[in-house]
Backbone as CSV, one residue per row, in Angstrom:
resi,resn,N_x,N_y,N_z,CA_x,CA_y,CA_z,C_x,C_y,C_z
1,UNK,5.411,17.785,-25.074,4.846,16.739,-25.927,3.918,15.880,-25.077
2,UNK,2.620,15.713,-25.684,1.976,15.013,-24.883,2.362,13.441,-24.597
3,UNK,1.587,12.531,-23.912,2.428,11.049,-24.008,1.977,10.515,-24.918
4,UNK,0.922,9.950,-25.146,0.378,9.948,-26.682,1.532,10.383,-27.443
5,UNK,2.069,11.093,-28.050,2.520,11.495,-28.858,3.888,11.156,-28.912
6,UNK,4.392,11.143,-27.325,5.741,10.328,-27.070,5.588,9.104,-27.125
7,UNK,4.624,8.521,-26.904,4.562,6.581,-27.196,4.482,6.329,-28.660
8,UNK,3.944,7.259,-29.264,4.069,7.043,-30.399,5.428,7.194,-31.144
9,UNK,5.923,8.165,-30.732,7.412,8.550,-31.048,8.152,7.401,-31.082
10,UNK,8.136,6.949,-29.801,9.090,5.491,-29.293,9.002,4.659,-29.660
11,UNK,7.786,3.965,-30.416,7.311,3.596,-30.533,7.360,3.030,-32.083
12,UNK,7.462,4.159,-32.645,7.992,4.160,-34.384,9.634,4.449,-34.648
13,UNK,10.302,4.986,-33.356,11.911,4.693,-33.170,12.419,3.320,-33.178
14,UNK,11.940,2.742,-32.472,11.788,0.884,-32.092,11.312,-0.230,-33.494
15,UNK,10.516,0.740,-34.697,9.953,-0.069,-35.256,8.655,-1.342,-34.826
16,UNK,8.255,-0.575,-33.920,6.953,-1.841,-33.183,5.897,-0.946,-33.352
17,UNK,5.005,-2.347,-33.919,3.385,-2.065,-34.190,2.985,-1.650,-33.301
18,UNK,0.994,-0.898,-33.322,0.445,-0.728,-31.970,0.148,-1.961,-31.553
19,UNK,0.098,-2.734,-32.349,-0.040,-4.358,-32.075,0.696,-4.793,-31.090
20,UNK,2.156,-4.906,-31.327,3.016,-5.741,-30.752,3.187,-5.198,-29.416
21,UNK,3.246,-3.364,-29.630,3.207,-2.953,-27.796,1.783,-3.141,-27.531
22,UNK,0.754,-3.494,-28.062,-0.252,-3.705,-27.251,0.179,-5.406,-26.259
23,UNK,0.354,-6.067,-27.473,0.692,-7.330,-26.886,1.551,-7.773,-25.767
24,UNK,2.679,-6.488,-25.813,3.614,-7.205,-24.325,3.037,-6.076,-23.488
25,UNK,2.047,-5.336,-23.787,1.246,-4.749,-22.409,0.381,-5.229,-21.657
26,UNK,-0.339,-6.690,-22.447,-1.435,-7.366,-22.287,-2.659,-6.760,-22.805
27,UNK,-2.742,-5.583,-24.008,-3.971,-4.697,-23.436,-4.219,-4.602,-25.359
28,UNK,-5.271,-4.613,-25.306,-5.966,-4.234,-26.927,-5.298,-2.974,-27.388
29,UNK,-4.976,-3.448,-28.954,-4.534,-2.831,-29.948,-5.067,-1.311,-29.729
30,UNK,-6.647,-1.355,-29.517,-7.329,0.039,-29.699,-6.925,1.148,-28.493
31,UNK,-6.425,0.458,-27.720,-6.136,1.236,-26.241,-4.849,1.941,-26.812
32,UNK,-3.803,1.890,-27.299,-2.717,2.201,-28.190,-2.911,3.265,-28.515
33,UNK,-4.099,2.757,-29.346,-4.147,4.025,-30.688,-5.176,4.878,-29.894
34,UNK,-6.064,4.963,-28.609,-6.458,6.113,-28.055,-5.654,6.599,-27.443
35,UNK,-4.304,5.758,-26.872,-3.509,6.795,-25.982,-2.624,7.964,-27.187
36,UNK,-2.536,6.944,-28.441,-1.981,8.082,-28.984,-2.673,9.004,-29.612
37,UNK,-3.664,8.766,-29.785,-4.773,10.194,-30.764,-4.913,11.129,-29.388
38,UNK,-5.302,10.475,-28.192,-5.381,11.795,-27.494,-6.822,11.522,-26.726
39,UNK,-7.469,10.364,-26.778,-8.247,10.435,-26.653,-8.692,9.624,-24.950
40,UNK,-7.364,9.129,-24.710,-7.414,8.180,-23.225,-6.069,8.575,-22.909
41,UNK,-5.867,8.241,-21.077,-4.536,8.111,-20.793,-3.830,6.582,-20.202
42,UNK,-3.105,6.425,-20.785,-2.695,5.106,-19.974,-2.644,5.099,-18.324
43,UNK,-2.850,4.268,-17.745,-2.490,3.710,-16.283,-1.269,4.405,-15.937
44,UNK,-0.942,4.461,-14.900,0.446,4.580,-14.353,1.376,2.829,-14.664
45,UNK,0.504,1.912,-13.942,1.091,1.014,-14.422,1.250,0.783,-15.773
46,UNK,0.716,1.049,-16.800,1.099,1.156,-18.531,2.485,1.725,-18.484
47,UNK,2.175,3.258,-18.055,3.242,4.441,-18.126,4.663,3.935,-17.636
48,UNK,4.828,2.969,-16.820,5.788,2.986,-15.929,6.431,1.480,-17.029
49,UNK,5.496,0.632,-17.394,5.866,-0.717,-18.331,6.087,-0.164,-19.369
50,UNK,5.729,0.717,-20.046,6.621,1.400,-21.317,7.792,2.095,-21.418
51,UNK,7.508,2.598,-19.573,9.183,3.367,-19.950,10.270,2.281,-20.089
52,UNK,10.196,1.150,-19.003,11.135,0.435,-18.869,11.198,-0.493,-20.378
53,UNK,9.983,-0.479,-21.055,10.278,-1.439,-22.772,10.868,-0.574,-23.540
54,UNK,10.704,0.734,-23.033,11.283,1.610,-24.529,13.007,2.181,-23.979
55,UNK,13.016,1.840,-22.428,14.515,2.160,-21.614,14.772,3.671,-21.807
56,UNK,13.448,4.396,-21.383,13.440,5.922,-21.593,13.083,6.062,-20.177
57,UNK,13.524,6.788,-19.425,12.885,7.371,-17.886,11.687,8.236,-17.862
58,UNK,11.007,7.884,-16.718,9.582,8.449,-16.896,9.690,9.878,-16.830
59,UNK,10.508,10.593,-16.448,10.488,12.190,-16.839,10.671,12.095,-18.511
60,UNK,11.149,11.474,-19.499,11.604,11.667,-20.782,10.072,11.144,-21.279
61,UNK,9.387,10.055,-20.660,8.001,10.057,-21.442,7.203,10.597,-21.185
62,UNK,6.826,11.196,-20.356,5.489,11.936,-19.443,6.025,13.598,-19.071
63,UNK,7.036,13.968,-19.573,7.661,15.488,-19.335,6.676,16.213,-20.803
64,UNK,5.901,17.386,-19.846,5.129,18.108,-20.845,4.081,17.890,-20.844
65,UNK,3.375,16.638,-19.944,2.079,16.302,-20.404,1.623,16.792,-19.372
66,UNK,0.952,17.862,-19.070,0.463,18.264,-17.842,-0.861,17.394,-17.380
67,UNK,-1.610,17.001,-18.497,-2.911,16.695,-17.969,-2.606,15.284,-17.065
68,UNK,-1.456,14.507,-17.884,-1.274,13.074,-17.197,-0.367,13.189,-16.094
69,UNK,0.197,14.421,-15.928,0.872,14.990,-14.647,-0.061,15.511,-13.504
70,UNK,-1.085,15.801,-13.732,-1.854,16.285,-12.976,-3.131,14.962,-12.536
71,UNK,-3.046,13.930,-13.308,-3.992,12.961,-13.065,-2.951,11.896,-11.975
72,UNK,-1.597,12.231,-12.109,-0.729,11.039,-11.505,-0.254,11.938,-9.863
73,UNK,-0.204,13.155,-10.075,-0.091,13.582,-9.014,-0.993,13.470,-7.778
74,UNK,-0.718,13.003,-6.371,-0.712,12.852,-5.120,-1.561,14.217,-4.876
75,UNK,-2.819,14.159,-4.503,-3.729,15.123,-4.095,-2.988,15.425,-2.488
76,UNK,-2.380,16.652,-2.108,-1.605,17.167,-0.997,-3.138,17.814,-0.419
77,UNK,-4.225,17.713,-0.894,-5.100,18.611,-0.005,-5.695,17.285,1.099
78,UNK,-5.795,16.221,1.013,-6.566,15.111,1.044,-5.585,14.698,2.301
79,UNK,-6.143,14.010,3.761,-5.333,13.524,4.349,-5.193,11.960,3.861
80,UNK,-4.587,11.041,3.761,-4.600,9.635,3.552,-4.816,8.872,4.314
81,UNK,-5.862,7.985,3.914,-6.817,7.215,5.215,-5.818,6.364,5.842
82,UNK,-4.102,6.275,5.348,-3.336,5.772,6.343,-3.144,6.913,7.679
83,UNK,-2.831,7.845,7.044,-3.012,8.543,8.036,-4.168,9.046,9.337
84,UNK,-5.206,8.709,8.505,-6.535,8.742,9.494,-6.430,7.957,10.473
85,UNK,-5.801,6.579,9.965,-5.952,5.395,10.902,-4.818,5.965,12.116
86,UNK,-3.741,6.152,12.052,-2.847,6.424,12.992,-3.148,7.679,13.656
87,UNK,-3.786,8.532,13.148,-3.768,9.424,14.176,-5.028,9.534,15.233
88,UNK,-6.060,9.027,14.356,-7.576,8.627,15.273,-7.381,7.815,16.123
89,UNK,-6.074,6.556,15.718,-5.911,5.617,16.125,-5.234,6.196,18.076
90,UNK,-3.955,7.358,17.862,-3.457,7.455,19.001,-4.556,8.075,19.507
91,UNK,-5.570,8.779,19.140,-6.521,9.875,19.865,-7.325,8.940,20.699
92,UNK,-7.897,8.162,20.119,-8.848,6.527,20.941,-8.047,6.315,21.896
93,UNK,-6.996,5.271,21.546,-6.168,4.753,22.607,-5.693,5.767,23.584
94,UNK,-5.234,7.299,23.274,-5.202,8.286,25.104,-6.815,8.244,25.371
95,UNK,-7.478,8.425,25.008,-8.830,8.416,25.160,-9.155,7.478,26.895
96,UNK,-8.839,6.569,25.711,-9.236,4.896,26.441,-8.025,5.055,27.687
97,UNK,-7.180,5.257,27.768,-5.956,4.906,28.755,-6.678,5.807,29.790
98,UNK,-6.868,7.298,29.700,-7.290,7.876,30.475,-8.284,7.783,31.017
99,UNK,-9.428,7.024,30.287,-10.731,6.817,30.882,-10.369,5.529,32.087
100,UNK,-10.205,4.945,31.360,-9.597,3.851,32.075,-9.077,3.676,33.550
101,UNK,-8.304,4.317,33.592,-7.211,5.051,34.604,-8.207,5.992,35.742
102,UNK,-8.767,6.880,35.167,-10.070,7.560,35.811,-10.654,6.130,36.419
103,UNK,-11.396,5.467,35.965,-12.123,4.600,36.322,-11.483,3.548,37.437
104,UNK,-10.003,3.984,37.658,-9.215,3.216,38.234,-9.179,1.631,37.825
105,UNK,-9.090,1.347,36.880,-8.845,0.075,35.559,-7.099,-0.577,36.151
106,UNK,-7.048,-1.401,36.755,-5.565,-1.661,36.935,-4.774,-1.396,35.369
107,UNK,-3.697,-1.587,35.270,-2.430,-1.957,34.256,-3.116,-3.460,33.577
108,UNK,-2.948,-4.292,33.827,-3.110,-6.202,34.323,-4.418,-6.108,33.635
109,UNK,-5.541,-5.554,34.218,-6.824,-5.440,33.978,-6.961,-4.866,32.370
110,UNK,-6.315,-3.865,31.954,-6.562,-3.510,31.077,-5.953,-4.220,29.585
111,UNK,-4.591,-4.758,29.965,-4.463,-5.837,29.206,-5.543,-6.538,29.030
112,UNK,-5.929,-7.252,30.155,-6.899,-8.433,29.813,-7.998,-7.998,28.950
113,UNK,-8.566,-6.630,28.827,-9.904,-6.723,29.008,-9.800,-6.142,27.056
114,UNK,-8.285,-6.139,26.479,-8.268,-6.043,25.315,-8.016,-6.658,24.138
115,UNK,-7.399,-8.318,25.085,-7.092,-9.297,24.325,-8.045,-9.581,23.116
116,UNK,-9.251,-9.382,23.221,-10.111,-10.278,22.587,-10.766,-8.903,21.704
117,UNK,-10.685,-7.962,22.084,-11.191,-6.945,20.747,-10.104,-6.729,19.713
118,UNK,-8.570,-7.121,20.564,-7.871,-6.921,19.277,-8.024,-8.023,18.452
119,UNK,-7.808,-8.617,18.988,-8.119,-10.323,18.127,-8.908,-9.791,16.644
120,UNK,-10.154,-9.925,17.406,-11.485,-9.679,15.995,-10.724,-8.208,15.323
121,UNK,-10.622,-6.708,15.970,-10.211,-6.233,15.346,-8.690,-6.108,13.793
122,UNK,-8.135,-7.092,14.466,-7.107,-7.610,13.316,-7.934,-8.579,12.666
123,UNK,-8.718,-9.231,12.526,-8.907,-10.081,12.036,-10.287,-9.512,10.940
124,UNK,-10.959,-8.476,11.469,-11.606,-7.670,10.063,-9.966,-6.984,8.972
125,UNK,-9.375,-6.269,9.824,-8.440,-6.076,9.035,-7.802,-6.584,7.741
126,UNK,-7.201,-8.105,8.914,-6.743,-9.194,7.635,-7.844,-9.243,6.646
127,UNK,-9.246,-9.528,6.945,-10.349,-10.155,5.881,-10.815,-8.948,4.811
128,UNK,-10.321,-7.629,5.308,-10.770,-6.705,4.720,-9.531,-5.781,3.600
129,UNK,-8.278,-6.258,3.950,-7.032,-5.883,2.657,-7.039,-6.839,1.388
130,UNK,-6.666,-5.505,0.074,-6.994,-5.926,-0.631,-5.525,-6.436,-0.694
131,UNK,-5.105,-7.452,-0.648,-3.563,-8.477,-0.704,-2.781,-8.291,-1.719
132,UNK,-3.482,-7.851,-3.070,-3.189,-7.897,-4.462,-2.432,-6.441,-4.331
133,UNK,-3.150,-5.351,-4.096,-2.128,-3.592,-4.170,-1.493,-3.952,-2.709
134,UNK,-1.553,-4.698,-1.757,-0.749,-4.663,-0.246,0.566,-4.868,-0.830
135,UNK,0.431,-5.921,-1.491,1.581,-6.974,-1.989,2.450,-6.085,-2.833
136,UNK,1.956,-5.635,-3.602,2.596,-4.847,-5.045,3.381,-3.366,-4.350
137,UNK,2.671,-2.905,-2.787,3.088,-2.087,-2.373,4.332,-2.006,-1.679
138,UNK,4.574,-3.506,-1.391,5.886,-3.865,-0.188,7.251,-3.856,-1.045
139,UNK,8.055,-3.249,-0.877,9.880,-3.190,-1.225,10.450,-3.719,0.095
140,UNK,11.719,-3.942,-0.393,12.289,-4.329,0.746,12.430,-3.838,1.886
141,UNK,12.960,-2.681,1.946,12.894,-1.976,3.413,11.400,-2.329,3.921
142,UNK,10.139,-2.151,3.795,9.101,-2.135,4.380,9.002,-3.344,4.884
143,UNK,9.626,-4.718,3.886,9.336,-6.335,4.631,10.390,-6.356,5.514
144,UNK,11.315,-5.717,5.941,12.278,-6.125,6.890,11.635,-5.316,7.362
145,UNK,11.328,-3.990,8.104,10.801,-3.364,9.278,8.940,-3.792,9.460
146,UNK,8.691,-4.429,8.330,7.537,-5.037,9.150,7.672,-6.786,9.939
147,UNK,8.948,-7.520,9.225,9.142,-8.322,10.376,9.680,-7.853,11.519
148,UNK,10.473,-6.708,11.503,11.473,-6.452,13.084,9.957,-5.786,14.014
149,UNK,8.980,-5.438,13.162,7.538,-5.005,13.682,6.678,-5.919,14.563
150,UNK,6.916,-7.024,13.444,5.821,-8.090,14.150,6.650,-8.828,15.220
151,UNK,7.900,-9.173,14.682,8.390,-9.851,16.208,8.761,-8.998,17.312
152,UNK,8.852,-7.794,17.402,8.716,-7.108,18.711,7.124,-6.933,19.084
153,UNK,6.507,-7.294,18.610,5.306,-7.322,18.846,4.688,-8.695,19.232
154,UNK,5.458,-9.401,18.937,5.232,-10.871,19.607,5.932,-11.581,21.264
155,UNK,6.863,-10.952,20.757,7.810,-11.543,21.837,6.993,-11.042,22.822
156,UNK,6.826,-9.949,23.597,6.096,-10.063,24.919,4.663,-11.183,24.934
157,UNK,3.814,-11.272,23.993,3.309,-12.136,23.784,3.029,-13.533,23.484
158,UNK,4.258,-13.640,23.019,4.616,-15.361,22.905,5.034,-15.614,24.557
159,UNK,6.152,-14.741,25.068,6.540,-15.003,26.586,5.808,-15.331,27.565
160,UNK,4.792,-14.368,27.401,3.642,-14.320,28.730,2.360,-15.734,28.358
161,UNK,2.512,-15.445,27.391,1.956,-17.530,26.732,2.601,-18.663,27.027
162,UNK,3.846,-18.747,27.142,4.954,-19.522,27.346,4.783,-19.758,28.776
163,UNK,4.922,-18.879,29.569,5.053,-18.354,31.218,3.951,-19.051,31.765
164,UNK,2.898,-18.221,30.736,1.420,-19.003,31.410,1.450,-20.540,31.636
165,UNK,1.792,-20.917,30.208,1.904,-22.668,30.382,2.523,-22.997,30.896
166,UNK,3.763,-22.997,31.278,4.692,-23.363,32.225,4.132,-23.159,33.655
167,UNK,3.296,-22.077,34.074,3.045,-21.789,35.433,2.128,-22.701,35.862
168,UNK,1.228,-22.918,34.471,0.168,-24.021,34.576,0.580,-25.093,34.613
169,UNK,1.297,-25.375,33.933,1.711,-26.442,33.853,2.488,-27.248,35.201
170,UNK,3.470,-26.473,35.875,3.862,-27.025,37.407,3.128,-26.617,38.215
171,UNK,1.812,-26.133,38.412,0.670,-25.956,39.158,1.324,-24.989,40.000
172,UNK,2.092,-23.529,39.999,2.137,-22.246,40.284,1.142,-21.323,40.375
């Protein structure tokens, strides 16, 4: 059964207008009545707010519909530009370590000489996420291992800040 045809189903089980599910979808009456003629597909986010209004699981509304199965499905040929980032990402950084190292670059030295590209480089980052799908993307597990992330990622850095001032500070 296509979904169209299952929203409609549910839809007239429930006794609710295309009206009224348009209304707690936020979305015009006419969008309704194309998902059910056949002529549009809803969002995933639609798909996923109807299952939970009609308390049907998304295999029971979207089972059969190949075309909206095939539009929601995860392209496996495609690498994901998260993934681009991490793996270009380790290829640069041996890159850089080794050049580096060749060049005989101390340890000390090479810290220093990266403080300030990471800086700006996080800081296009921050200016460049879109906050709105970041946000919508985070569950819990991900906000607890991205704080146990950032504060192991601080602590050597807050320390050696700390250290500094202090060293400066009693003229060491």
């Amino acid at each position: 059964m296509k979904i169209g045809e299952q929203i409609q189903r549910q839809r007239k089980l429930r006794g609710i207008s295309q009206a009224e599910l348009a209304q707690n979808l936020k979305i015009s009456r006419q969008s309704i009545s194309k998902w059910e003629n056949g002529e549009t597909l809803p969002s995933f986010s639609n798909v996923v707010a109807i299952s939970e209004m009609f308390d049907i699981s998304l295999d029971q509304l979207i089972k059969e519909d190949t075309e909206l199965m095939n539009q929601l499905e995860v392209k496996n040929s495609k690498i994901s530009k998260t993934w681009v980032i991490v793996i270009v990402g380790f290829i640069v950084a041996i890159i850089m370590i080794i050049s580096m190292h060749l060049l005989k670059v101390s340890d000390d030295n090479i810290d220093n000489l990266l403080v300030l590209p990471q800086l700006i480089a996080f800081s296009f980052i921050l200016f460049n996420i879109n906050w709105k799908k970041f946000n919508q993307g985070i569950n819990k597990r991900l906000l607890i291992w991205g704080i146990v992330w950032l504060a192991l990622y601080l602590i050597p850095l807050i320390n050696d800040f700390v250290a500094g001032f202090i060293a400066g500070f009693s003229g060491h």
